[in-house]
N, C-alpha and C positions, 0 to 999 in steps of 0.2 A: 710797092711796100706801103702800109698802113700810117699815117701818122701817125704820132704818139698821144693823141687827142680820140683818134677813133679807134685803135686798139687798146688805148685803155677803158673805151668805151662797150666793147665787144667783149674786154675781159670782163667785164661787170656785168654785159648779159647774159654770158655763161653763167656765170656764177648766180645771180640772181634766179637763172631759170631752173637752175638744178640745186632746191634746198637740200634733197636730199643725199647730197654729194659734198655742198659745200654749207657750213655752217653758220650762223649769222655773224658770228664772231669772226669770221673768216673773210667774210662780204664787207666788213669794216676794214681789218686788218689791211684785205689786199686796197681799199681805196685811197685807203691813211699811206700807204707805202706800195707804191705801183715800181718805186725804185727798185724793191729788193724783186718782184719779179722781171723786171728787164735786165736786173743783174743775172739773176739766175737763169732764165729763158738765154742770155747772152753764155752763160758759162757752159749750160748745156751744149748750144750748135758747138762750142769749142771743143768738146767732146764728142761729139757724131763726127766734127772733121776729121779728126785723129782717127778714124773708124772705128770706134766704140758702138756697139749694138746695145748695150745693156751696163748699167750705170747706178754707183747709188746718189739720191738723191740730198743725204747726209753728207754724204762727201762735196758735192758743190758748197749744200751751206755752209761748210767748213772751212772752203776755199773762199767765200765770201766773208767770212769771219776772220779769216785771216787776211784778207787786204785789208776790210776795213778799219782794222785795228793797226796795221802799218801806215794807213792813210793818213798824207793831213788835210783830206777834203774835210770838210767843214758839215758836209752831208749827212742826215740822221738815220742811221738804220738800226730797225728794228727785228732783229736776227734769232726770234724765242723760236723754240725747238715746234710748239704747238701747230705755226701752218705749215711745216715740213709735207705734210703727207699730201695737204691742199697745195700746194707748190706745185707739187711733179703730175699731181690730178689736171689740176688748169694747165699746165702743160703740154699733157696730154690731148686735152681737147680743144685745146690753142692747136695744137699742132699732131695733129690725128693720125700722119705716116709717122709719128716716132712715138706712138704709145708701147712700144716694146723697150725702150730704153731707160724705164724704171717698173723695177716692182711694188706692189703694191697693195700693202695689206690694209687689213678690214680695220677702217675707224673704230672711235667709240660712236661716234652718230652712225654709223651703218650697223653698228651692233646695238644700237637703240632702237633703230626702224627696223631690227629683223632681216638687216638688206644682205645679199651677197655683195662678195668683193666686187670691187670696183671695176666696169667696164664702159668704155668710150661709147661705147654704143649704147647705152642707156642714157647718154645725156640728151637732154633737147636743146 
């Protein structure tokens, strides 16, 4: 298992290397707040346990939104609807045998590059 120093260092390569995937806004977002994706990256396996194949990605951060507001950690998350899509994208290629457990539609940056939807296999 990865530290949490060099996985979040690997999420930042990904992302980094694929603008076209992941947006600059998005390369900030996930640095400023690496919290909310080990929360989310964490709620998903809870989901694949349960044998879940296929999953919305709304629904976690929903479920993330809703501890966090029960919470009394002191912890700051920042839960805007904007990197939902980028969430379950790095996800995806954080974790490459479970890219089938979110769907995923085409950005406004993939509809600005003209791109198709989003496939794992196009990342570098």
């Amino acid at each position: 298992m990865h530290n949490k120093n060099s996985k979040h260092e690997l999420l930042m390569d990904i992302v980094l290397k694929n603008p076209e995937t992941f947006p600059d806004e998005f390369a900030v977002y996930i640095f400023e707040n690496f919290n909310v994706y080990d929360a989310f990256e964490r709620e998903a396996f809870k989901v694949i346990a349960r044998g879940y194949t296929h999953y919305s990605a709304r629904t976690i951060i929903e479920v993330l939104r809703h501890h966090s507001n029960l919470s009394d950690n002191s912890e700051t998350w920042k839960l805007a609807d904007h990197p939902m899509p980028y969430l379950s994208r790095l996800f995806a290629a954080h974790h490459p045998n479970h890219v089938d457990l979110f769907s995923y539609r085409i950005t406004n940056l993939e509809k600005t590059l003209n791109k198709k939807k989003f496939d794992v296999d196009d990342l570098n």
